[in-house]
C-alpha positions in Angstrom: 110.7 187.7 -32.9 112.4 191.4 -30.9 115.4 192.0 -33.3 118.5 191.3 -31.3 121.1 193.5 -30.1 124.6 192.8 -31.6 126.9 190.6 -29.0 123.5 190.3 -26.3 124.0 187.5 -24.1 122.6 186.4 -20.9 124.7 184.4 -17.9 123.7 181.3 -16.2 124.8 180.8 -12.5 123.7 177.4 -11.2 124.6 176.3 -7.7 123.0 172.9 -6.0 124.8 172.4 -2.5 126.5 175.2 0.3 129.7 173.0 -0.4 130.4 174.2 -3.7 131.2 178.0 -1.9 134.5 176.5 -0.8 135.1 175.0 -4.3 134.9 178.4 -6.0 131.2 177.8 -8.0 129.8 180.3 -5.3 127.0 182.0 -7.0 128.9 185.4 -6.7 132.0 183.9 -8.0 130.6 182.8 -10.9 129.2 186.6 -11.2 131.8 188.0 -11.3 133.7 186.0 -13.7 130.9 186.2 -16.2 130.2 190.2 -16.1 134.3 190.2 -15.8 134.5 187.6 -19.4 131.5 189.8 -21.4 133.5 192.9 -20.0 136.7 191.8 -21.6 134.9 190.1 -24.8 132.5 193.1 -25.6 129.6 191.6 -24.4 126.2 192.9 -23.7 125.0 191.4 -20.8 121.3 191.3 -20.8 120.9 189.6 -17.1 122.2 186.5 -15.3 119.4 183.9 -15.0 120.3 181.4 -11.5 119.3 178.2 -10.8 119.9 177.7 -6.8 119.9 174.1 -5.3 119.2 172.2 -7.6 122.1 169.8 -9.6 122.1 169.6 -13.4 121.6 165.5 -14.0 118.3 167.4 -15.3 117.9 169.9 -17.4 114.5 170.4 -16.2 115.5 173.3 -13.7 113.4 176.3 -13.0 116.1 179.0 -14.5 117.2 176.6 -17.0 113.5 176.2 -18.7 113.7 180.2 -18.6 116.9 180.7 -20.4 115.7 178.2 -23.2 112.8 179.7 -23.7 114.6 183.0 -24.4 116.6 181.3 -26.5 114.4 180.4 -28.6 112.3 183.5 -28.3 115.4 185.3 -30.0 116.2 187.4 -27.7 120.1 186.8 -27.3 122.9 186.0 -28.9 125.0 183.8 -26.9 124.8 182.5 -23.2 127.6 182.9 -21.1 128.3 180.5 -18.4 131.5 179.7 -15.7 131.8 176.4 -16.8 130.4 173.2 -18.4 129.1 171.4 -15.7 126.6 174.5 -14.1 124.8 174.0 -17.0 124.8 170.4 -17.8 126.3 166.8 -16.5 125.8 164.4 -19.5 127.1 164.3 -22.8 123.7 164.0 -24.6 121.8 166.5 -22.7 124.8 169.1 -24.0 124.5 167.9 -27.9 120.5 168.4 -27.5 121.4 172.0 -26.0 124.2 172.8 -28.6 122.0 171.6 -31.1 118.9 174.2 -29.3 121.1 177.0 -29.8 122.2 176.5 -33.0 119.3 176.4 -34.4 118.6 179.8 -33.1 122.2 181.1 -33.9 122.9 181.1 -30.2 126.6 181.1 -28.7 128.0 179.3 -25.8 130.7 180.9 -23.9 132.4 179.2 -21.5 134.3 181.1 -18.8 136.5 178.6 -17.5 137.4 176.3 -20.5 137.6 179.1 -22.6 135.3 178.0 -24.8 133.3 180.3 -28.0 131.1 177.5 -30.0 131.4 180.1 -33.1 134.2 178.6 -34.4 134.5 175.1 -35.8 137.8 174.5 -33.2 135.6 175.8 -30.3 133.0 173.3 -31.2 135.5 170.6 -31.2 136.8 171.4 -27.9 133.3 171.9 -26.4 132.3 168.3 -27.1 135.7 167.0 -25.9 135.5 168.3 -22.8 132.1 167.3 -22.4 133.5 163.7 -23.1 136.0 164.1 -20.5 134.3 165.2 -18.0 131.3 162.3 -18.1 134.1 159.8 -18.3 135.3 161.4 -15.3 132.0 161.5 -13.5 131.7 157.8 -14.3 134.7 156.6 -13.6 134.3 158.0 -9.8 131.2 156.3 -9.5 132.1 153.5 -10.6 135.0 153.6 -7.8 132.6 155.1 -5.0 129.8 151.9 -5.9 132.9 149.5 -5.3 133.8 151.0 -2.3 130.4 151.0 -0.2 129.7 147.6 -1.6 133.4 146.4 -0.5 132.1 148.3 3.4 128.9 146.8 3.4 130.3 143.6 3.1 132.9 144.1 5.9 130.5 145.9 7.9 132.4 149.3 7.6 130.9 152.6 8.1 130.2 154.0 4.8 128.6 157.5 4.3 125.8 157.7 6.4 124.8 154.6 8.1 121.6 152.4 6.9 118.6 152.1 8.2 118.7 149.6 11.0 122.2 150.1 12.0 123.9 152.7 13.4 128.0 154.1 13.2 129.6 152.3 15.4 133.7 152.7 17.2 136.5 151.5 15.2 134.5 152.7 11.7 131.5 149.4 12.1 128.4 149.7 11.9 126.6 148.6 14.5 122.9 147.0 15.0 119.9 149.5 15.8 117.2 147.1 17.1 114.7 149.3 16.8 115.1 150.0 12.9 116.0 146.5 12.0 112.9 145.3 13.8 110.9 147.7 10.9 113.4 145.9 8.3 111.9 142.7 9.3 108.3 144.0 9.0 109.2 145.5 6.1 110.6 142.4 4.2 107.5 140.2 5.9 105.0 142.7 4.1 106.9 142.0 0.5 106.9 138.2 1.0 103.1 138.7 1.4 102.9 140.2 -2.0 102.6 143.7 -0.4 103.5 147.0 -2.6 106.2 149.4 -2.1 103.5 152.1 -1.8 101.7 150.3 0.1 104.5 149.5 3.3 105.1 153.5 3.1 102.3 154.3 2.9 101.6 152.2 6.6 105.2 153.2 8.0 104.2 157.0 7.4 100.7 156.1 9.0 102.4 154.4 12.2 104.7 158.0 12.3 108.2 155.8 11.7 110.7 157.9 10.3 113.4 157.3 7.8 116.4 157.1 9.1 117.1 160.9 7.9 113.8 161.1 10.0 111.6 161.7 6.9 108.5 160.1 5.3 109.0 157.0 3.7 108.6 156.9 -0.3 108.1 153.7 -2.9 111.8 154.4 -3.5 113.0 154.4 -0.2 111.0 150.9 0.4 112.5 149.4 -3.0 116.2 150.1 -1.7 116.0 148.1 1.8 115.0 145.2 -0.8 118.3 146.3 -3.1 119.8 145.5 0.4 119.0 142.3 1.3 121.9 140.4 0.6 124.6 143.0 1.8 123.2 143.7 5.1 119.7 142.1 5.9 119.8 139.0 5.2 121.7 137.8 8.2 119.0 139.4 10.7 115.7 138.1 9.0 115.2 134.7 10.8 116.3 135.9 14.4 114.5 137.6 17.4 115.2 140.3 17.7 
Protein backbone atom coordinates (compact mmCIF):
# COMPACT_ATOMS: atom_id res chain seq x y z
CA UNK A 1 0.00 0.00 0.00
CA UNK A 2 1.72 3.96 -1.47
CA UNK A 3 1.71 5.85 1.92
CA UNK A 4 -0.85 8.52 1.52
CA UNK A 5 -0.56 12.14 1.39
CA UNK A 6 -2.11 14.02 4.34
CA UNK A 7 -5.87 15.46 3.23
CA UNK A 8 -5.50 13.47 -0.58
CA UNK A 9 -8.82 13.12 -2.02
CA UNK A 10 -10.16 12.36 -5.37
CA UNK A 11 -13.70 13.94 -6.82
CA UNK A 12 -16.40 12.03 -8.45
CA UNK A 13 -18.55 13.71 -11.18
CA UNK A 14 -21.31 11.50 -12.44
CA UNK A 15 -23.82 12.77 -15.02
CA UNK A 16 -26.51 10.18 -16.88
CA UNK A 17 -28.88 12.41 -19.06
CA UNK A 18 -28.20 16.13 -21.17
CA UNK A 19 -31.17 17.25 -18.93
CA UNK A 20 -29.45 17.42 -15.83
CA UNK A 21 -27.19 20.63 -17.51
CA UNK A 22 -30.21 22.74 -16.92
CA UNK A 23 -30.61 21.32 -13.38
CA UNK A 24 -27.12 22.46 -12.27
CA UNK A 25 -25.35 18.66 -12.05
CA UNK A 26 -23.48 19.71 -15.36
CA UNK A 27 -20.29 17.85 -15.28
CA UNK A 28 -18.40 21.21 -15.14
CA UNK A 29 -20.56 22.49 -12.45
CA UNK A 30 -19.89 19.90 -10.37
CA UNK A 31 -16.04 20.74 -11.10
CA UNK A 32 -15.99 23.52 -10.09
CA UNK A 33 -17.65 23.18 -6.87
CA UNK A 34 -15.50 20.32 -5.88
CA UNK A 35 -11.87 21.95 -6.74
CA UNK A 36 -13.72 25.18 -5.23
CA UNK A 37 -14.83 22.85 -1.61
CA UNK A 38 -11.03 21.08 -1.44
CA UNK A 39 -9.77 24.67 -2.13
CA UNK A 40 -11.56 26.13 0.77
CA UNK A 41 -11.14 22.83 3.05
CA UNK A 42 -7.35 22.31 2.34
CA UNK A 43 -7.75 19.55 0.21
CA UNK A 44 -5.40 17.85 -2.04
CA UNK A 45 -7.06 17.05 -4.99
CA UNK A 46 -5.48 14.04 -6.63
CA UNK A 47 -7.97 14.00 -9.83
CA UNK A 48 -11.66 13.87 -10.51
CA UNK A 49 -12.82 10.40 -11.69
CA UNK A 50 -16.39 10.89 -14.16
CA UNK A 51 -18.86 8.60 -14.86
CA UNK A 52 -20.84 9.99 -18.03
CA UNK A 53 -24.37 8.58 -18.95
CA UNK A 54 -24.86 6.31 -16.96
CA UNK A 55 -27.50 6.69 -13.61
CA UNK A 56 -26.52 5.44 -10.25
CA UNK A 57 -29.45 2.63 -9.44
CA UNK A 58 -26.03 0.63 -9.99
CA UNK A 59 -23.11 1.02 -8.50
CA UNK A 60 -21.54 -1.03 -11.20
CA UNK A 61 -20.35 2.06 -13.30
CA UNK A 62 -17.16 2.20 -15.16
CA UNK A 63 -15.63 5.34 -13.00
CA UNK A 64 -17.22 4.15 -10.00
CA UNK A 65 -15.42 0.50 -10.03
CA UNK A 66 -12.21 2.78 -10.50
CA UNK A 67 -12.62 5.06 -7.53
CA UNK A 68 -13.30 1.92 -5.31
CA UNK A 69 -10.54 0.29 -6.25
CA UNK A 70 -8.40 3.25 -5.31
CA UNK A 71 -10.00 3.21 -2.31
CA UNK A 72 -9.05 0.33 -1.37
CA UNK A 73 -5.70 0.47 -2.85
CA UNK A 74 -4.95 3.32 -0.25
CA UNK A 75 -4.30 5.78 -2.18
CA UNK A 76 -6.59 8.61 -0.76
CA UNK A 77 -8.03 9.86 1.97
CA UNK A 78 -11.41 11.04 1.43
CA UNK A 79 -13.68 11.33 -1.82
CA UNK A 80 -15.19 14.43 -2.54
CA UNK A 81 -18.38 14.54 -4.42
CA UNK A 82 -21.34 17.44 -5.34
CA UNK A 83 -23.95 15.63 -3.78
CA UNK A 84 -25.40 12.26 -2.59
CA UNK A 85 -27.28 11.16 -5.35
CA UNK A 86 -24.06 11.38 -8.18
CA UNK A 87 -22.82 8.75 -6.36
CA UNK A 88 -25.54 6.60 -5.24
CA UNK A 89 -29.62 6.24 -5.29
CA UNK A 90 -30.47 3.66 -2.54
CA UNK A 91 -30.03 3.62 0.96
CA UNK A 92 -28.22 0.16 1.08
CA UNK A 93 -25.89 0.63 -1.70
CA UNK A 94 -24.57 3.94 0.49
CA UNK A 95 -24.19 1.92 3.93
CA UNK A 96 -22.21 -0.90 1.80
CA UNK A 97 -20.07 2.22 0.40
CA UNK A 98 -19.79 4.04 3.84
CA UNK A 99 -18.98 0.84 5.26
CA UNK A 100 -15.98 0.37 2.02
CA UNK A 101 -14.47 3.46 3.11
CA UNK A 102 -14.30 3.03 6.42
CA UNK A 103 -12.65 0.27 6.44
CA UNK A 104 -9.95 1.95 4.62
CA UNK A 105 -10.20 5.16 6.75
CA UNK A 106 -11.68 6.88 3.68
CA UNK A 107 -13.80 10.32 3.97
CA UNK A 108 -16.84 11.32 2.26
CA UNK A 109 -17.34 14.89 1.50
CA UNK A 110 -20.31 16.13 0.32
CA UNK A 111 -20.42 19.41 -1.49
CA UNK A 112 -23.94 20.25 -1.39
CA UNK A 113 -25.24 18.80 1.95
CA UNK A 114 -22.27 19.75 3.56
CA UNK A 115 -21.54 16.70 4.67
CA UNK A 116 -17.64 15.28 6.42
CA UNK A 117 -18.31 11.47 7.57
CA UNK A 118 -15.30 12.18 10.13
CA UNK A 119 -17.37 13.07 12.71
CA UNK A 120 -19.94 11.04 14.51
CA UNK A 121 -22.76 14.19 13.70
CA UNK A 122 -21.68 14.07 9.98
CA UNK A 123 -22.31 10.36 9.90
CA UNK A 124 -25.67 10.89 11.40
CA UNK A 125 -26.63 13.41 8.87
CA UNK A 126 -25.19 11.37 5.93
CA UNK A 127 -27.57 8.41 6.62
CA UNK A 128 -30.49 10.78 7.17
CA UNK A 129 -30.38 12.30 4.21
CA UNK A 130 -29.81 9.22 2.38
CA UNK A 131 -33.25 8.20 4.13
CA UNK A 132 -34.79 11.19 2.82
CA UNK A 133 -34.01 11.20 -0.22
CA UNK A 134 -35.12 7.28 -1.13
CA UNK A 135 -38.30 8.04 0.58
CA UNK A 136 -38.51 10.83 -1.75
CA UNK A 137 -37.58 8.85 -4.84
CA UNK A 138 -40.22 6.36 -3.85
CA UNK A 139 -42.78 8.36 -2.94
CA UNK A 140 -42.74 9.94 -6.72
CA UNK A 141 -42.84 6.70 -8.15
CA UNK A 142 -45.26 5.55 -6.42
CA UNK A 143 -47.35 8.76 -7.72
CA UNK A 144 -45.93 8.60 -11.42
CA UNK A 145 -47.05 4.38 -11.48
CA UNK A 146 -50.63 5.70 -10.36
CA UNK A 147 -50.75 8.14 -12.79
CA UNK A 148 -49.93 6.15 -16.14
CA UNK A 149 -52.08 3.37 -14.75
CA UNK A 150 -55.00 5.94 -14.02
CA UNK A 151 -54.20 7.14 -18.33
CA UNK A 152 -54.00 3.92 -19.51
CA UNK A 153 -57.19 3.13 -18.25
CA UNK A 154 -58.87 6.29 -19.70
CA UNK A 155 -56.89 6.04 -22.70
CA UNK A 156 -54.86 9.27 -22.04
CA UNK A 157 -51.52 9.99 -23.51
CA UNK A 158 -48.97 9.15 -21.05
CA UNK A 159 -45.18 9.62 -21.72
CA UNK A 160 -44.53 8.14 -24.86
CA UNK A 161 -47.25 6.24 -26.41
CA UNK A 162 -47.23 2.22 -26.46
CA UNK A 163 -46.62 0.15 -28.95
CA UNK A 164 -49.74 -0.26 -31.09
CA UNK A 165 -51.18 3.06 -30.49
CA UNK A 166 -50.19 6.25 -31.35
CA UNK A 167 -50.70 10.12 -29.50
CA UNK A 168 -53.67 11.09 -30.55
CA UNK A 169 -55.64 15.10 -30.43
CA UNK A 170 -57.24 16.03 -27.28
CA UNK A 171 -54.25 13.95 -25.17
CA UNK A 172 -55.80 10.06 -26.43
CA UNK A 173 -54.18 7.68 -27.70
CA UNK A 174 -55.14 6.48 -30.65
CA UNK A 175 -54.96 2.87 -32.54
CA UNK A 176 -51.93 2.12 -34.81
CA UNK A 177 -53.08 -0.86 -36.88
CA UNK A 178 -50.12 -1.74 -37.99
CA UNK A 179 -48.35 -2.31 -34.38
CA UNK A 180 -51.45 -3.75 -32.80
CA UNK A 181 -51.67 -6.28 -35.58
CA UNK A 182 -47.86 -7.48 -34.19
CA UNK A 183 -49.62 -7.26 -30.57
CA UNK A 184 -51.95 -9.90 -31.66
CA UNK A 185 -49.18 -12.15 -33.14
CA UNK A 186 -47.36 -11.53 -30.35
CA UNK A 187 -49.95 -12.65 -27.68
CA UNK A 188 -50.98 -15.71 -30.28
CA UNK A 189 -47.23 -16.95 -30.05
CA UNK A 190 -47.47 -16.93 -25.99
CA UNK A 191 -50.82 -18.78 -25.94
CA UNK A 192 -48.83 -21.39 -28.05
CA UNK A 193 -46.42 -21.77 -25.22
CA UNK A 194 -43.82 -19.65 -27.28
CA UNK A 195 -40.83 -17.88 -25.29
CA UNK A 196 -40.11 -14.29 -24.78
CA UNK A 197 -36.76 -14.89 -26.56
CA UNK A 198 -38.12 -16.72 -28.90
CA UNK A 199 -41.03 -13.89 -30.34
CA UNK A 200 -37.88 -11.33 -30.47
CA UNK A 201 -35.92 -13.22 -31.60
CA UNK A 202 -38.57 -13.74 -34.94
CA UNK A 203 -39.80 -9.98 -34.72
CA UNK A 204 -35.94 -8.86 -35.06
CA UNK A 205 -35.69 -11.55 -37.93
CA UNK A 206 -38.92 -10.13 -39.86
CA UNK A 207 -36.92 -6.39 -39.31
CA UNK A 208 -40.13 -5.05 -36.99
CA UNK A 209 -39.02 -2.35 -34.96
CA UNK A 210 -39.84 -1.38 -31.49
CA UNK A 211 -41.75 1.34 -31.28
CA UNK A 212 -38.53 3.51 -30.37
CA UNK A 213 -37.59 1.72 -33.74
CA UNK A 214 -35.10 -0.74 -32.01
CA UNK A 215 -34.57 -4.51 -31.69
CA UNK A 216 -36.85 -6.23 -29.68
CA UNK A 217 -35.49 -7.87 -26.26
CA UNK A 218 -37.09 -10.83 -23.81
CA UNK A 219 -37.90 -7.74 -21.72
CA UNK A 220 -39.54 -5.76 -24.17
CA UNK A 221 -41.80 -8.97 -25.08
CA UNK A 222 -42.56 -9.65 -21.32
CA UNK A 223 -44.03 -5.96 -20.90
CA UNK A 224 -46.77 -6.14 -23.91
CA UNK A 225 -47.88 -9.24 -21.65
CA UNK A 226 -47.71 -6.75 -18.27
CA UNK A 227 -50.19 -4.90 -20.65
CA UNK A 228 -52.81 -6.96 -21.40
CA UNK A 229 -55.42 -5.95 -19.35
CA UNK A 230 -54.77 -2.04 -19.52
CA UNK A 231 -54.64 -1.74 -23.13
CA UNK A 232 -54.74 -5.07 -25.18
CA UNK A 233 -57.18 -6.89 -24.18
CA UNK A 234 -59.94 -5.13 -25.83
CA UNK A 235 -58.26 -5.61 -29.43
CA UNK A 236 -57.37 -9.40 -29.27
CA UNK A 237 -60.57 -10.99 -30.66
CA UNK A 238 -61.16 -8.44 -33.52
CA UNK A 239 -60.02 -8.01 -37.21
CA UNK A 240 -58.11 -5.87 -37.46
Amino acid sequence: MKNKTVNKVIGYVRVSTEDQVDKGYSIEHQEEKIKLYCQLNDLELDEIIYDRGVSAKTTNRPGMNRLMAKVRKGFINGVVIFMLDRMFRVTKDALIIKEEFDKHKVILHSVVEKIDTSSPMGIFVFQTINNINELERNTVSFRTTGVIQSKKKKGLVYNHAPFGFDNGNNGRLKLNVEEMKVVQEIFASLKEGQTYRCIADLLNHREIPTKKKKKWHASTVQNIEKNLEDLYEPFLSIDI
